[in-house]
GUMARBA-513529 format. One line per 8 residues: number of its first residue (from 1); their letters; for each residue x, y negated, z of C-alpha. Coordinates in steps of 0.25 Angstrom, whole numbers. Layout:
N
NUM	a	X:Y:Z | ... .
This chain:
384
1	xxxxxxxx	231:-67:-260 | 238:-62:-273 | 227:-63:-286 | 218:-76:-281 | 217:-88:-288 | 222:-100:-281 | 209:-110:-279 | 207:-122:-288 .
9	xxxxxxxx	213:-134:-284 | 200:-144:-284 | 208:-155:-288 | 210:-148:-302 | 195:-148:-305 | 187:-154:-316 | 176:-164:-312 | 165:-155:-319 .
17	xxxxxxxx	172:-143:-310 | 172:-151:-297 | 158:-155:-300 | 153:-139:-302 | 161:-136:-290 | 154:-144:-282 | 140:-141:-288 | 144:-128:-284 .
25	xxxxxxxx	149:-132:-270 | 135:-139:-268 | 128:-127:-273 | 132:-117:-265 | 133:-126:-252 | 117:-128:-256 | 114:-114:-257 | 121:-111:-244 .
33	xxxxxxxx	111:-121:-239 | 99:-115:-246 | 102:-103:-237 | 95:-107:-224 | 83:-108:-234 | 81:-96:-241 | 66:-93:-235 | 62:-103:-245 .
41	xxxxxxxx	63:-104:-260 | 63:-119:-261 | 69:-130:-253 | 62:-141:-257 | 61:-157:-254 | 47:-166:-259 | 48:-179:-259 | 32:-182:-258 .
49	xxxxxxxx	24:-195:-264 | 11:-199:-270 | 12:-193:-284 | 26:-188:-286 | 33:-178:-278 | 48:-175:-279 | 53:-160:-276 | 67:-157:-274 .
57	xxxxxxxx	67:-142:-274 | 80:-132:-271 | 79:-118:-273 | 87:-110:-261 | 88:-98:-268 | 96:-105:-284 | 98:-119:-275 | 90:-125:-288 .
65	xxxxxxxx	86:-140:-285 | 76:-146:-292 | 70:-161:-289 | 58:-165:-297 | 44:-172:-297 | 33:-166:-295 | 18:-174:-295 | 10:-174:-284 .
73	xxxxxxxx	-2:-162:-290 | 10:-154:-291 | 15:-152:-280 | 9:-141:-273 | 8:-134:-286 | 23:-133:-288 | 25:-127:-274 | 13:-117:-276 .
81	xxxxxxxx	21:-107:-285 | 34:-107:-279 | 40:-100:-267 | 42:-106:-251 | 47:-117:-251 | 55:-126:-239 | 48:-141:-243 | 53:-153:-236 .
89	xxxxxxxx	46:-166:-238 | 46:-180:-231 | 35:-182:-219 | 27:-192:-226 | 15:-196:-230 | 6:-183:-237 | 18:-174:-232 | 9:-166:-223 .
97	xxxxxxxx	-1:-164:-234 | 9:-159:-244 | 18:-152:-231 | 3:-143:-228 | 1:-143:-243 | 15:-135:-248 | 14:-127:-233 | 2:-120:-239 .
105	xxxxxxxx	11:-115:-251 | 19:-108:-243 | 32:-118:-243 | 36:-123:-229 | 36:-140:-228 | 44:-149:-221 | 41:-162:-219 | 52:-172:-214 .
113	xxxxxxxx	54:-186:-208 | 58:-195:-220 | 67:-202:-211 | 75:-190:-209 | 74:-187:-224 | 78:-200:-228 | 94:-197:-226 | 94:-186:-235 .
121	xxxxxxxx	88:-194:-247 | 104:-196:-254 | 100:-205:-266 | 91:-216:-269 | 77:-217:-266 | 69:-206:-277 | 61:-196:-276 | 72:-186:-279 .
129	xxxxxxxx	81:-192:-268 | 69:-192:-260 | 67:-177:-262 | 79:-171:-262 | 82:-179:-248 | 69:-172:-243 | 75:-158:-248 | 91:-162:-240 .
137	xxxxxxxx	82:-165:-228 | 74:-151:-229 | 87:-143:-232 | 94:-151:-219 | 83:-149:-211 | 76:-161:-207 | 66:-161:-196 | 53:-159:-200 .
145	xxxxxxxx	38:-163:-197 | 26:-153:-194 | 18:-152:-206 | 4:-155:-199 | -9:-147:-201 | -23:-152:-207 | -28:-152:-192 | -16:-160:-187 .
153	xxxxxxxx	-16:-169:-201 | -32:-172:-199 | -28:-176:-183 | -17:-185:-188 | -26:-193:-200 | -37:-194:-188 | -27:-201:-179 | -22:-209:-188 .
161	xxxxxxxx	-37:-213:-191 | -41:-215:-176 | -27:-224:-174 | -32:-234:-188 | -47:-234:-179 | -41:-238:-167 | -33:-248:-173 | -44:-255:-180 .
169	xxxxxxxx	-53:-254:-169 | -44:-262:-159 | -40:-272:-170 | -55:-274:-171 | -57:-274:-156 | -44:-285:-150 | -51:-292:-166 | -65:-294:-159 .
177	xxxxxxxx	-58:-296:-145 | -50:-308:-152 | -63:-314:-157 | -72:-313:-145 | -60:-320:-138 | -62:-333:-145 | -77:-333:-142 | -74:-331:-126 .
185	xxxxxxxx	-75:-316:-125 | -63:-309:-119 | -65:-294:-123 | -60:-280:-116 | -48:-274:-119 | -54:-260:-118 | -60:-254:-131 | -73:-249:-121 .
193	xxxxxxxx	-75:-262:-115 | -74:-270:-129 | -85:-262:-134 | -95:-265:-122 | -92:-278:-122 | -90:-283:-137 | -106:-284:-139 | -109:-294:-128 .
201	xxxxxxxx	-97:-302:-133 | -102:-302:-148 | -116:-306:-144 | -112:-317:-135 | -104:-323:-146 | -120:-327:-151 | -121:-342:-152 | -106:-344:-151 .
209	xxxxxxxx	-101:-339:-164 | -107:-338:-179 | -115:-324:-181 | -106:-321:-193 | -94:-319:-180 | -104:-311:-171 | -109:-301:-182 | -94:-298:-188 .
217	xxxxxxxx	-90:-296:-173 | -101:-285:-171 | -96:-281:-185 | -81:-278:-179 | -88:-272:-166 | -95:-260:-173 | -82:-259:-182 | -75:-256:-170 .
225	xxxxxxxx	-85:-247:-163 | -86:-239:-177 | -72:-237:-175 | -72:-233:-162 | -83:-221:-166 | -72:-217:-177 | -61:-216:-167 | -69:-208:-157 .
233	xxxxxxxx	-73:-200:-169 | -59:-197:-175 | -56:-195:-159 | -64:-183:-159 | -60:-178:-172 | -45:-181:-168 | -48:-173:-155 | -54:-161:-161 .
241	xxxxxxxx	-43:-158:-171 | -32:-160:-161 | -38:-150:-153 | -37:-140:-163 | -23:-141:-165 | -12:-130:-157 | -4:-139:-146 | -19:-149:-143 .
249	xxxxxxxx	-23:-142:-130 | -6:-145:-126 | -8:-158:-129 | -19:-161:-118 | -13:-153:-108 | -4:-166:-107 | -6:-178:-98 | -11:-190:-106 .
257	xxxxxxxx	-13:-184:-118 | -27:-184:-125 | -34:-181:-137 | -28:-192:-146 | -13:-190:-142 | -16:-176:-142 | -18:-178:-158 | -7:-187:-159 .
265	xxxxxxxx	0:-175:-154 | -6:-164:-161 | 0:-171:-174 | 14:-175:-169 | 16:-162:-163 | 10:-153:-175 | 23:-144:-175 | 29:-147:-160 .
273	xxxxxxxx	42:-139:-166 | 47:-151:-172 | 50:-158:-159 | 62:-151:-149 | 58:-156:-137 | 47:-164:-131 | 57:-176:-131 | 58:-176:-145 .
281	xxxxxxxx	44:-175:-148 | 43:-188:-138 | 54:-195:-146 | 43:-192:-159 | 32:-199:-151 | 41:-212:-148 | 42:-208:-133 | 56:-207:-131 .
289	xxxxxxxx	66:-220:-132 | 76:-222:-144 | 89:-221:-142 | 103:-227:-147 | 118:-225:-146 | 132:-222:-150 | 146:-218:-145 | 138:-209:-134 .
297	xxxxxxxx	131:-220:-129 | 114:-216:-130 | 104:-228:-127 | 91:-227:-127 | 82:-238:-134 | 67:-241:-134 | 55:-232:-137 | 56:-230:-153 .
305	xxxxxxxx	44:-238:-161 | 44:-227:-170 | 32:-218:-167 | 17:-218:-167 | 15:-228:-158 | -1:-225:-158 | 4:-212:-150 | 15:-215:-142 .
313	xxxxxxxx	4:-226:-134 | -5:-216:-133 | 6:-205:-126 | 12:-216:-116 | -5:-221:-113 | -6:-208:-111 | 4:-207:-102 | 1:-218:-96 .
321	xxxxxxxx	-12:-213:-92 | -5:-200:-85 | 4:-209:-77 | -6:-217:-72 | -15:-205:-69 | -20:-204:-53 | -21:-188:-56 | -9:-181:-62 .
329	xxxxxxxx	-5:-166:-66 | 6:-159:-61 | 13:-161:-75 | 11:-176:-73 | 16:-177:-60 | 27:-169:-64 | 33:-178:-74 | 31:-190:-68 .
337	xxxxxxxx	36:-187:-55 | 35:-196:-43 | 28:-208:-43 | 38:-220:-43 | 40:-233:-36 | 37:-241:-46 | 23:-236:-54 | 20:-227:-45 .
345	xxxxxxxx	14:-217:-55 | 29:-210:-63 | 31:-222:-69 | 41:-234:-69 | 32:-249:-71 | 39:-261:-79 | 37:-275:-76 | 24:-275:-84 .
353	xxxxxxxx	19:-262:-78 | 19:-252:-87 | 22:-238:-84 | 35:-231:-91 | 32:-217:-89 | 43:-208:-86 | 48:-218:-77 | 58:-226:-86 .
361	xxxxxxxx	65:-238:-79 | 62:-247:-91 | 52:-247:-103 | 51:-240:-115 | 41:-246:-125 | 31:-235:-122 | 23:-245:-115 | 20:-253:-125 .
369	xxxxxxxx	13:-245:-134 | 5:-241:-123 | 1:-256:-118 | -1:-260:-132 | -8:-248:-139 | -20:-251:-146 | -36:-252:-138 | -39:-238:-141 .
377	xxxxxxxx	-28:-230:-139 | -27:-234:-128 | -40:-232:-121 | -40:-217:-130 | -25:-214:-124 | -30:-216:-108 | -40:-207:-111 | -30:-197:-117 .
């Protein structure tokens, strides 16, 4: 139309005007963004350690940005004065403390897989890079983790307890079993039957070996029943909290499942909105086989190796137990199906016997962690 200027050929620009162009460009495409957050004053990426913390702060109302250190007494009193905030931070370690912490001011926390923040760090390793890749993979909108409860905190540090216990306590036992061999005595398998019979073992070793080897022996024993009275107490504890938490009594309403992988599952699934589907909170646990492929071709691999594996032998001897089970529920009975040719109980047997549930024509590793899972848990998961 007659009176408008013709646009301005970029190619006739300065480098100083190309370079405030795009400034301009960028700022307006990051405003446009800021948008979808307007509930919030602050978009905000923290990049957590010991001593030093970085912020790399946006405002989503001027599109400010700011990125700078703050020491670790600081923190909550630089957020306490200022309005809500979106807060993303890596799921690492004292993430919940600080995630519960900056909830209680009011701000909303995300905490986010580092492996899924990792691609948005852009420059060399920093805590500036680090920060401002946590902040892109908040604006992007990364999958995040629950932020757990003090309850479900306190379940998660007694688990982890209760795994270092039963660790130790089947070290200890397959070490005294190892040392009674040499002296002729061939020792139980089971935890029970170690403990009834240890005593008669010890004491028939007089005459045969120096005292010294007799009185460190009875040491180890005690060590190991000490232990065993820790574990049923942390047990207990374990048990009493879990039941307090929201989904518990859903929990033991399923076959298999008992007090300890009830806890398991209080924690893991503190916020069950994270996870679709049921298949995809079984692809969490480690349940449900990799897969590989390209040009349309998908091929499914092995049972993945990263998981807890503690809990992943406890659900498949737990599952175990249901399959064997002479008295099953309608819902068992259901899912199984018929019985079939083979094991005779909804499951396929391999050449060494053991059961793939769900009647799979070949194995998937799941196995494994239950034939080789440690003395204790697997007693405790049959009982489960």
């Amino acid at each position: 139309m007659k009176g408008e200027e013709p646009p301005e050929d970029p190619r006739s620009f300065t480098a100083s005007k190309r370079q405030n162009v795009l400034a301009q460009h960028l700022k307006e495409a990051l405003m446009a963004n800021l948008n979808q957050f307007c509930d919030f004053m602050n978009l905000i990426g923290i990049d957590i350690a010991k001593s030093v913390f970085q912020i790399y702060s946006c405002d989503t109302q001027t599109g400010e940005i700011t990125n700078v250190q703050v020491k670790r007494d600081k923190v909550l009193e630089s957020f306490a004065n200022c309005g809500k905030c979106l807060i993303g931070m890596e799921a690492c370690g004292s993430s919940q403390y600080w995630a519960r912490q900056l909830q209680a001011l009011g701000h909303n926390v995300r905490l986010m897989d580092p492996k899924l923040v990792k691609p948005f760090v852009r420059h060399n390793k920093s805590d500036k890079a680090d920060a401002e890749g946590v902040y892109h993979a908040l604006v992007s909108g990364v999958r995040a983790v629950a932020v757990k409860t003090e309850t479900e905190r306190d379940i998660q540090t007694l688990l982890t307890m209760r795994a270092l216990l039963v660790k130790q306590r089947t070290a200890r036992i397959n070490h005294v079993r190892g040392l009674l061999a040499e002296y002729g005595h061939v020792m139980p398998k089971s935890v029970d039957q170690f403990d009834k019979k240890v005593d008669e073992c010890i004491n028939s070793l007089e005459g045969d070996a120096v005292q010294l080897v007799i009185d460190t022996l009875r040491d180890t024993v005690k060590s190991i029943r000490d232990d065993q009275d820790r574990i049923k107490t942390l047990q207990r504890e374990i048990s009493r909290l879990a039941s307090q938490t929201k989904n518990a009594k859903h929990f033991l309403t399923v076959p298999g499942i008992g007090d300890t992988i009830m806890a398991y599952m209080c924690v893991l699934l503190a916020d069950p909105t994270q996870f679709s589907s049921g298949r995809q909170f079984a692809a969490y646990l480690g349940l449900v086989p990799m897969h590989t492929g390209s040009g349309g071709k998908i091929v499914t691999t092995k049972i993945p190796g990263r998981c807890d594996k503690a809990l992943r032998a406890l659900l498949v001897q737990g599952a175990h137990a249901v399959a064997r089970s002479k008295y099953r529920t309608d819902w068992v009975k259901k899912h199984f199906g018929k019985e079939t040719q083979e094991g005779g109980n909804g499951c396929h047997r391999q050449p060494h016997g053991t059961p793939v549930l769900g009647g799979g024509k070949q194995g998937t590793g799941l196995e494994k962690d239950a034939r080789y899972g440690s003395i204790g848990e697997r007693g405790n998961a049959r009982r489960d």
